[in-house]
Each structure stands twice: as C-alpha cells, then as structure tokens.
C-alpha positions as CSV (number, residue, x, y, z in Angstrom):
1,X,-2.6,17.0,15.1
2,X,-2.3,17.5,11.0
3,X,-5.3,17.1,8.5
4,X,-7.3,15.0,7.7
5,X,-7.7,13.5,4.1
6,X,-11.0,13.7,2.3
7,X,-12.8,10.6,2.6
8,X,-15.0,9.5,-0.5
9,X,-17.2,6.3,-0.5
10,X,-17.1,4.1,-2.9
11,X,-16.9,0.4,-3.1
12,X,-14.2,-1.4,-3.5
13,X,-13.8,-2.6,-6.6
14,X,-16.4,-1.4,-8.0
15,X,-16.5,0.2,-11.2
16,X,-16.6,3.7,-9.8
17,X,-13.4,2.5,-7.3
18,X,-11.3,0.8,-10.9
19,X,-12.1,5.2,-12.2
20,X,-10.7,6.4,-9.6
21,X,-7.0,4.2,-10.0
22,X,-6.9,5.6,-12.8
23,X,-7.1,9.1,-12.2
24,X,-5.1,9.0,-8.7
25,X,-1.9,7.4,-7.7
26,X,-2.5,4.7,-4.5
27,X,-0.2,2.5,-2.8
28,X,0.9,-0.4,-4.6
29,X,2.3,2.5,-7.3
30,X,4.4,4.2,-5.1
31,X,6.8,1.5,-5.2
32,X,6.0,1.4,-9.3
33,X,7.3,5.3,-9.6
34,X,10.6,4.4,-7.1
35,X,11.3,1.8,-9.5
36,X,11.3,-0.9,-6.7
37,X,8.5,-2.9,-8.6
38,X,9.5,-5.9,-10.5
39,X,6.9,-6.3,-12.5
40,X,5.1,-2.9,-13.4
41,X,7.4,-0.4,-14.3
42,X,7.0,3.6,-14.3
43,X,5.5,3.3,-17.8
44,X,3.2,1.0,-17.6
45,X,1.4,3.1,-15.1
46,X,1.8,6.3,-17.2
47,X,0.3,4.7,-19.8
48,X,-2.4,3.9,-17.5
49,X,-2.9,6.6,-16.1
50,X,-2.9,8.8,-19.3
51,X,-5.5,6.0,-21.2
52,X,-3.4,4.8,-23.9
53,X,-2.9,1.2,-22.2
54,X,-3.3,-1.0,-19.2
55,X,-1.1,-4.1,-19.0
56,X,-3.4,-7.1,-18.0
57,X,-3.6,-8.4,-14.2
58,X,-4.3,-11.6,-14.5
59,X,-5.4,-13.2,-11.3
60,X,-3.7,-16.3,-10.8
61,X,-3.9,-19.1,-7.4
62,X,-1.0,-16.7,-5.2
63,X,-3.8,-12.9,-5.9
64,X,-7.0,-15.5,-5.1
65,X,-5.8,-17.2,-2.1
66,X,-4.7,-13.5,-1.0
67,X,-8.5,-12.4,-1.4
68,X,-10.2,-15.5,0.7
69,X,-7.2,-15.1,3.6
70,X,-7.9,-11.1,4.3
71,X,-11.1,-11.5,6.4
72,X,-9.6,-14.8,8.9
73,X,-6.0,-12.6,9.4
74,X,-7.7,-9.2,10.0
75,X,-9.5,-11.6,12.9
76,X,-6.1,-13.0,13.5
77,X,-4.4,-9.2,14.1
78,X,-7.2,-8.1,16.2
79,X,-6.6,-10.6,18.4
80,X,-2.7,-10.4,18.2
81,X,-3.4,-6.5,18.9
82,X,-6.3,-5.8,21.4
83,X,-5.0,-2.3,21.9
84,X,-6.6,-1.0,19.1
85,X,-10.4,-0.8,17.5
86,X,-9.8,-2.8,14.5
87,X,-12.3,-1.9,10.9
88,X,-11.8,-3.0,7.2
89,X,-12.8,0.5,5.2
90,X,-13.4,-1.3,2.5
91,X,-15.8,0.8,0.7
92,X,-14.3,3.8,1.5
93,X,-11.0,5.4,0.0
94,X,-8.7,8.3,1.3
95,X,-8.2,11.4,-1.2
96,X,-5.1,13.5,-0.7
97,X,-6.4,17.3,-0.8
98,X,-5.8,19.0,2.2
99,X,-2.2,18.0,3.2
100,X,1.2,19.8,3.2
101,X,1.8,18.3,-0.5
102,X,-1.3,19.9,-1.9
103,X,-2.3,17.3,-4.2
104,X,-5.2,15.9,-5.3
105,X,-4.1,13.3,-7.2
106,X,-3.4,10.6,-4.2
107,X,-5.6,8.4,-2.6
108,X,-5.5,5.3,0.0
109,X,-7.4,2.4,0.4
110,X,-6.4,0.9,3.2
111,X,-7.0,-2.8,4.5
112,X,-7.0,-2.6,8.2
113,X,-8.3,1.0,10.3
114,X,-6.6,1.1,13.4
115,X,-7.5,3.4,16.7
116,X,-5.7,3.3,19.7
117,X,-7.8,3.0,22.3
118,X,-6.1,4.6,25.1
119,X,-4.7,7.7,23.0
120,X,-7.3,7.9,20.2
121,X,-4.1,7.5,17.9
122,X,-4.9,6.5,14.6
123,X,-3.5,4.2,12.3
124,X,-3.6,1.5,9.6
125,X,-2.4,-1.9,8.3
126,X,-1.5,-3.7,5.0
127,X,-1.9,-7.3,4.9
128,X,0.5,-9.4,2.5
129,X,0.6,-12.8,2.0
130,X,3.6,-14.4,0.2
131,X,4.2,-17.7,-1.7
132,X,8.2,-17.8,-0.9
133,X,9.8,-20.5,-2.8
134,X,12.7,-21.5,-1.8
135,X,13.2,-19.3,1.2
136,X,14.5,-16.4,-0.3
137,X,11.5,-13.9,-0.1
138,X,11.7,-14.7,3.9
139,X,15.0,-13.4,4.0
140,X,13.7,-10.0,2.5
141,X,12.0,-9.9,5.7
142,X,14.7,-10.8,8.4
143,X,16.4,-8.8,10.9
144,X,13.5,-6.9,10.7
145,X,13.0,-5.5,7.6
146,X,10.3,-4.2,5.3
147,X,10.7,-5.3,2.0
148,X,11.1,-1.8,0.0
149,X,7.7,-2.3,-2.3
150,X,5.8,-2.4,1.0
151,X,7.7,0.1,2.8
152,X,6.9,2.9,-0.6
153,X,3.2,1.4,0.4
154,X,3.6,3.0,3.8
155,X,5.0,5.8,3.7
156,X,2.4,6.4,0.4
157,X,-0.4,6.4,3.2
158,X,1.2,8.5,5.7
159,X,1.4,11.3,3.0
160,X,-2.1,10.9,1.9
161,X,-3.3,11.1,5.7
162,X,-1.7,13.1,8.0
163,X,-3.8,11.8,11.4
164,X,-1.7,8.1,10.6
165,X,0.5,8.4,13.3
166,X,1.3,4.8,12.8
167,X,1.4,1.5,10.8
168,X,1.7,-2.2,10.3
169,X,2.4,-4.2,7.8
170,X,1.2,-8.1,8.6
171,X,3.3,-10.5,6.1
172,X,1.7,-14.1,5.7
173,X,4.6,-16.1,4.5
174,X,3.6,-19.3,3.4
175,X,5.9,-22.3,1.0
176,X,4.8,-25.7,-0.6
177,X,8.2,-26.9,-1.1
178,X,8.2,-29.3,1.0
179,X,5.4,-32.2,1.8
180,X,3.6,-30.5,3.8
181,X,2.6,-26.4,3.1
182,X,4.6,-24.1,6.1
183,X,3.1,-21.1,7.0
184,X,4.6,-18.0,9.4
185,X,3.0,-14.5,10.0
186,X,5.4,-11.6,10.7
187,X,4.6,-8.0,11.8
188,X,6.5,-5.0,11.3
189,X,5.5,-1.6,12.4
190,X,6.8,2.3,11.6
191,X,5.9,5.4,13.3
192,X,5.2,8.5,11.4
193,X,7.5,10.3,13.2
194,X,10.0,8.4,12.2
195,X,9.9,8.3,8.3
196,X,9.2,12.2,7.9
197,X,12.3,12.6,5.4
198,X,10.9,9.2,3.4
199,X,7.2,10.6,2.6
200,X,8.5,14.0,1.7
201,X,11.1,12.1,-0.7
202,X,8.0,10.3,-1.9
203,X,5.7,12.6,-2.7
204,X,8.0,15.0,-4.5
205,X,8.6,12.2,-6.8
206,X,5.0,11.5,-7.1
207,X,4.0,15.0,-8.1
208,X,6.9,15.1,-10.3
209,X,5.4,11.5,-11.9
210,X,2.3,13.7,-11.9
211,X,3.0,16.3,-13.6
212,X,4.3,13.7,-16.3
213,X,0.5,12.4,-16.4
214,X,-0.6,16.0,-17.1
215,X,1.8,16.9,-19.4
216,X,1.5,13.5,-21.3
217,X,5.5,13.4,-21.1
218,X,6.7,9.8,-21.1
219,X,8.6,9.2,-17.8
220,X,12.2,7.7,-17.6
221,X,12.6,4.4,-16.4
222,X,14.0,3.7,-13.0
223,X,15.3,0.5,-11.6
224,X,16.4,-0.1,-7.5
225,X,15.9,-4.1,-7.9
C-alpha cells in the first residue's frame, strides 16, 4: 500500500503556507533543481531557500487569469471524470517524512484530490493553463506528451506521497493571436507504477540540492532547455 505523507493544515497562501516554501522543496522546484525551468534557475531557489534573496514574482494578466480559471476547470474535470471523488485541498499541504527517501524537507500542495471510487485508489491533479503564442507551446504537448517542467511536478508528488497511485495533469491552452481568443483543454495522465525509476532519480537529486541548503554550498547550475 506505501505510506502516507504527514498532512499539516495550513492555508494556502497564507503567511504560515509562503514559511513553509521556504523551508521545503514543492513542485514547481523540482523542475527548477533538473534545470528544466526557464526562468528560475537552481540558484535562485538556493538563495531562497537559504534567506539571502528571493527573486520577485510579479503577477502579471497570464498568473491572474490562472487564479480566477482554477475553480470553473476543477468543475470542468469532475465532470470530464465522474470516476473519481473530486476535492481542492487547498488549505492543506503534504510533508514528506515517512517515505522510502526519508526526508523532511518536501512537501505538496496539490490542486485537485482524486479517489477512485470503485478501488479507493488515490490520486491527484495539476491544472495549467497556457497563453501559447504562436502555436509552439501546443506542440510541447502533442503526441502525447508532458512538457518536462510539469512532468518533474509529477513525479515530485508521487515521492512525497506514496498512496498517489496516479495522476493528471489538465493543460488549458488558450492563444489571442488571432481575432478571436481559441481555447483547447488537454489531459495527460501517469501511473505510479510506471515512473518508479523517475521519482527515485528525482529525489536523489533533491536531497543532494538539500544538503546544499544545509551546508550553505552554492549549487552548480544546470540547464536541459
């Protein structure tokens, strides 16, 4: 069956949720430590992590219209997906201490809480939506792919939770290019089963990133785009 991760409440976004980035590694930086993010690199989050600087987030249109279209395509996937009890944990986050990887320094906060409700099976899912101009973020998506940020994303939330047996990642493509704004959703899902080589390879590279945090070693850079 496999363990399952600690779960702490605390709401999202809050200031006691914004601590706790900075003292664990979540999703969106396992991509930053492969060195598939484009624009955060593996030292911008060590300096985070360690306190000696945060480079500024600004929200801009894309990160707001993101926000306000959560709620209506969580409706939209439980509807695509009756199978499964659908619930947005928002105000509660995963902690990473009783797993295989022994480390306390990952967490997950997850969009989408997903229970089969025939096998009791559970899983989650990440919602994206994407502003693709000019048709080339689509094709990151075709033949069905996961682009390789998201994919780090996944297998980062398998690690942290054993008991995910499963996952999906729902991408809301739209472009203004033209006269009038086109808009396609796209699912993609992975099985746990599947991807055990992947989340091992990840988390050995997150405790090593880790143990950079710790030491207050400055981490090499690493590029894959």
């Amino acid at each position: 069956m496999g363990n399952m991760a600690k779960i702490v409440e605390v709401k999202y976004k809050s200031p006691e949720w914004y601590a706790m980035r900075k003292t664990h590694i979540g999703g969106s930086d396992a991509a930053c430590i492969l060195g598939y993010d484009k624009y955060r690199s593996r030292l911008d989050l060590w300096n985070e992590m360690t306190g000696k600087a945060v480079k500024e987030r600004k929200v801009n249109a894309l990160m707001e219209y993101g926000t306000k279209a959560e709620e209506p395509l969580a409706t939209l996937f439980a509807l695509d997906f009756p199978q499964y009890e659908v619930n947005v944990p928002k105000d509660i986050v995963f902690v990473n201490d009783t797993t295989e990887y022994q480390s306390e320094y990952q967490m997950a906060s997850l969009d989408l809480l997903l229970e089969d409700k025939v096998t009791g099976e559970l899983g989650f899912c990440e919602i994206k939506t994407v502003n693709d101009i000019g048709g080339k973020l689509r094709k990151e998506w075709a033949m069905n792919k996961i682009p390789q940020k998201y994919y780090c994303q996944i297998l980062h939330y398998f690690a942290v939770n054993e008991m995910f047996k499963f996952a999906y990642i729902m991408a809301h493509i739209k472009s203004n290019d033209g006269a009038m704004p086109y808009a396609e959703t796209i699912y993609r899902t992975v099985r746990r089963e599947e991807v055990l080589l992947d989340i091992e390879y990840l988390m050995q590279k997150e405790n090593e990133f880790i143990d950079y945090v710790i030491t207050r070693t400055k981490p090499n850079e690493i590029i894959n785009f």
